[in-house]
C-alpha positions in Angstrom: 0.0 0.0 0.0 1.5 3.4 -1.0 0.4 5.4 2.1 2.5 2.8 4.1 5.4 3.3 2.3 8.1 4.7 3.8 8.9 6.8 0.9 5.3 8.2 1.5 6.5 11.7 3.2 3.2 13.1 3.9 -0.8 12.5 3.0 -3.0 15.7 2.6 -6.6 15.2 3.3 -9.3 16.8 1.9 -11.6 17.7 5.6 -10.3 17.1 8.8 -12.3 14.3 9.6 -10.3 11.9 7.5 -6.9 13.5 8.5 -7.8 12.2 12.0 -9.2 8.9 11.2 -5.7 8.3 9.2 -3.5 9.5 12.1 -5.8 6.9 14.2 -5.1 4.0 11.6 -1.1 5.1 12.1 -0.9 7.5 9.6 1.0 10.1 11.4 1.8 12.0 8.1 -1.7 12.6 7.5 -2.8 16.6 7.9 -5.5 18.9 6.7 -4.0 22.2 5.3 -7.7 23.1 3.6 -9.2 22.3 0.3 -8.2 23.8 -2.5 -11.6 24.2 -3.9 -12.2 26.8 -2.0 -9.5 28.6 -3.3 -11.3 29.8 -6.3 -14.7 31.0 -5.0 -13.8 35.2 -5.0 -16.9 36.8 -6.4 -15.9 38.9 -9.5 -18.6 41.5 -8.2 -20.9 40.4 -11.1 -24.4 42.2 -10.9 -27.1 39.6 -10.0 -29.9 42.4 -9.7 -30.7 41.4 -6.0 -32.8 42.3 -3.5 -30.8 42.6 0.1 -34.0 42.1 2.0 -35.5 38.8 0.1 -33.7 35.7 0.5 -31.7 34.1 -2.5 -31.8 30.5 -3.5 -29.2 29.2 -6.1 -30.0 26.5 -8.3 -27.0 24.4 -9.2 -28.5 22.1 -11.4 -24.7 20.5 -12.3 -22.4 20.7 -15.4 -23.1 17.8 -17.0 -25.3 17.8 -20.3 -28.4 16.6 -20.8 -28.3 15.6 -17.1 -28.0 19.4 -15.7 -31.1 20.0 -17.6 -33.0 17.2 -16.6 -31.6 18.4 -13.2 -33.4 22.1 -13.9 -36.5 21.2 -14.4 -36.7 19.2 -11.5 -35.6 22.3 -9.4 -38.0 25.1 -11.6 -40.2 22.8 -9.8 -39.6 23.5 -6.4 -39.6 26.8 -7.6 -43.2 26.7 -8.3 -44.1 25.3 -4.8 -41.7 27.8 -2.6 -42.8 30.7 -4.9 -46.2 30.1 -3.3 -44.9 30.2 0.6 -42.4 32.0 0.9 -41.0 35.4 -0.8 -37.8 34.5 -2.2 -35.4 34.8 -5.3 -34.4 32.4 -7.5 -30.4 32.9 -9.1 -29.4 29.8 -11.1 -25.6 29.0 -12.3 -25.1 27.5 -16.0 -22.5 26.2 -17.8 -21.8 27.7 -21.2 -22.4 23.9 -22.3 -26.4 25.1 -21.9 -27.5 26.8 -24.9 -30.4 29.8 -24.9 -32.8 27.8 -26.9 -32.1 24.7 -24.8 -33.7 27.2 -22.2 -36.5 28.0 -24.2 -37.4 24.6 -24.6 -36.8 23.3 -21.3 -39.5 26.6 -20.3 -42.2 25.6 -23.2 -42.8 22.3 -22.0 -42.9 23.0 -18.0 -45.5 25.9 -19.4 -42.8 28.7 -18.3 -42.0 31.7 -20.3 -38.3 32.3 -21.6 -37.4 36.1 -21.7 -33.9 36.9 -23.4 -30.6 37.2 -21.2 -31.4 34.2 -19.1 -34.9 34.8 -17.6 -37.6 32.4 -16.7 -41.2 33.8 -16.1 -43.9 31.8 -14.8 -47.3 33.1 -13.9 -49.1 32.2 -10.6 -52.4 32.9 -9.0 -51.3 35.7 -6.4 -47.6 36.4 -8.3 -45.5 35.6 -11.1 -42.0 33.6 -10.3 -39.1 34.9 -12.0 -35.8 33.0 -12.2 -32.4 34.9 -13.4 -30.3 32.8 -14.7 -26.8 33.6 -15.1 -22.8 32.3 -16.7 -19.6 32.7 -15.1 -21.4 34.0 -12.3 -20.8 31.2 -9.9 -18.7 32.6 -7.3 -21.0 35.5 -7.1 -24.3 33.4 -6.9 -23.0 31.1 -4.0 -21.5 33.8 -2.3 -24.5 35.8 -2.5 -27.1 33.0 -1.5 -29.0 32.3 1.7 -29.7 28.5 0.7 -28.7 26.2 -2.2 -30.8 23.9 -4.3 -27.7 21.4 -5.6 -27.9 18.3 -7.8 -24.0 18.8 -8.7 -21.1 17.5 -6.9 -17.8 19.8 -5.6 -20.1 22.4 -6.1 -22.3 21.3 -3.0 -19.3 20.9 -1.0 -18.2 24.6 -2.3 -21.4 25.8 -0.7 -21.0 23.7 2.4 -17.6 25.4 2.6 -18.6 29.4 2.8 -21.2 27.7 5.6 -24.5 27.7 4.3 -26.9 24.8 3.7 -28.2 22.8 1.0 -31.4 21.0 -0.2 -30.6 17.9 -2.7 -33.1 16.3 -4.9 -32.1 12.4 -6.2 -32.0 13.1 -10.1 -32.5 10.8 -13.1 -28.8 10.6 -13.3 -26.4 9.4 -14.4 -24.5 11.8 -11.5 -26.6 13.4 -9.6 -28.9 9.9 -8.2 -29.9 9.1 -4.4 -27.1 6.8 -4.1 -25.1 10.0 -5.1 -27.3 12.6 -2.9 -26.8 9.9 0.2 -23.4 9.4 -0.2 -22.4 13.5 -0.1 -24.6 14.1 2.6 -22.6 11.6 4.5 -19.6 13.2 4.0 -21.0 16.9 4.8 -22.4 16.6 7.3 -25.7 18.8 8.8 -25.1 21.0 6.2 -26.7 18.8 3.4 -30.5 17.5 3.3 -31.7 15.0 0.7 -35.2 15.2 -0.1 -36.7 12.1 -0.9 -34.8 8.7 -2.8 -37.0 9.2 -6.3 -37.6 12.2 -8.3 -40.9 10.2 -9.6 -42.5 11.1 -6.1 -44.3 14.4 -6.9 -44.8 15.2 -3.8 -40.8 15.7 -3.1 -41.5 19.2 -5.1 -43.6 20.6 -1.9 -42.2 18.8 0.3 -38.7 20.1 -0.4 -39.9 23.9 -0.6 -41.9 23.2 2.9 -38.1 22.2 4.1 -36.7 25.4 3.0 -39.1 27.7 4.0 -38.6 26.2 7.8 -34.9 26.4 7.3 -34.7 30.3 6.2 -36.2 30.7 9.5 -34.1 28.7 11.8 -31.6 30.6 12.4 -30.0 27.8 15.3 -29.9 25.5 12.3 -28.1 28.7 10.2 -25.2 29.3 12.5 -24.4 25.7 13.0 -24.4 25.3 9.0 -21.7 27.6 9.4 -19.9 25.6 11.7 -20.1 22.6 9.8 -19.3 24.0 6.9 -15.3 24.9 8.2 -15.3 21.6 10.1 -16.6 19.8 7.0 -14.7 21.4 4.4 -12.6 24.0 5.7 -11.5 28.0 5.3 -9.6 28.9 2.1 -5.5 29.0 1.7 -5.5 25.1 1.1 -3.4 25.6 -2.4 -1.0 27.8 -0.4 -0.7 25.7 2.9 0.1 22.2 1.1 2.5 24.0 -1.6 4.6 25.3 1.4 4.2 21.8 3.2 5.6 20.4 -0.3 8.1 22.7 -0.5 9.2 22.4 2.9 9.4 18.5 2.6 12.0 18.8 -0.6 
């Protein structure tokens, strides 16, 4: 085994958790210096048009195409149910990989509207939902958010990171599934909450805004998500800290 080799000079980790079960096995060598990450999250100041006094959901629907549209629709779906509890607004990260008529065709057949630079109207009874969606602007959108609605991977662990909590929904895949969902929110902690095992279960949609709505207002829950988050995943300077650890071991 590599790690017990004695040419093996040191083992970085990536959360402190498994730095200390490796020093437990015998792995003195075994440290946490951060994750790099969260290195690259510095918001480049990019105007998202929000409202300081309404809370911000992002929707990380994932990178991978078709899955990450598959992965929208399910979450334009939540947005229809929390839309009609709770006053928020919705800021959703793409990849350059989704196309503007891919939008506008993901919005005909859910019955939304598809405005130009990224905007997705749909009508209500009482109000009309509105979700901006935005590229390159993921720094800014995570930084920026009160909760996250993620069916990608680092990304969830990104938002974890900067403290702040996250609903997942089990996807059609072939990513983002519930083995997937259950598997991450094991390794994250309190921070993550999987709604569900099957996306064919209509009622996950209300269920899951029900959830959020209760967790914007639990502010005990809030601070520990912040917590968890360093524990979890850590601060940033990882890149920094294991380059001098590698420098100082040569």
């Amino acid at each position: 085994m590599c790690l017990r080799s004695p040419r093996c000079l040191a083992i970085f980790t990536r959360d402190a958790f498994t730095a200390e079960d490796l020093q437990q096995q015998g792995f003195k060598q075994a440290s946490f210096l951060g994750y790099p990450i969260m290195d690259i999250l510095t918001p480049t100041e990019k105007n998202l048009h929000l409202d300081d006094n309404i809370p911000t959901i992002a929707l990380l629907p994932g990178s991978r195409i078709p899955e990450a549209l598959n992965n929208l629709e399910l979450l334009l779906k939540v947005c229809e149910s929390l839309a009609s509890l709770e006053k928020v607004q919705f800021r959703v990260a793409l990849v350059k990989a989704i196309q503007e008529n891919e939008l506008e065709i993901l919005a005909k057949n859910l019955g939304w509207q598809y405005q130009s630079c990224g905007i997705l109207i749909k009508k209500q009874e009482e109000n009309t939902i509105r979700v901006e969606c935005y590229y390159q602007a993921f720094s800014d959108i995570i930084n920026h958010c009160d909760l996250a609605l993620g069916m990608a991977g680092t990304a969830v662990e990104q938002v974890v990171g900067l403290g702040k909590p996250v609903i997942q929904l089990p996807g059609k895949g072939p990513q983002f599934t519930y083995p997937f969902a259950e598997a991450q929110m094991r390794l994250l902690g309190i921070s993550v909450k999987t709604m569900g095992k099957s996306y064919k279960n209509s009622d996950i949609f209300i269920a899951t805004a029900k959830t959020i709505q209760s967790i914007l207002q639990d502010q005990d829950y809030l601070e520990k998500c912040r917590k968890n988050g360093e524990e979890r995943v850590g601060k940033p300077g990882g890149s920094l800290n294991i380059a001098q650890a590698i420098a100082n071991l040569l």
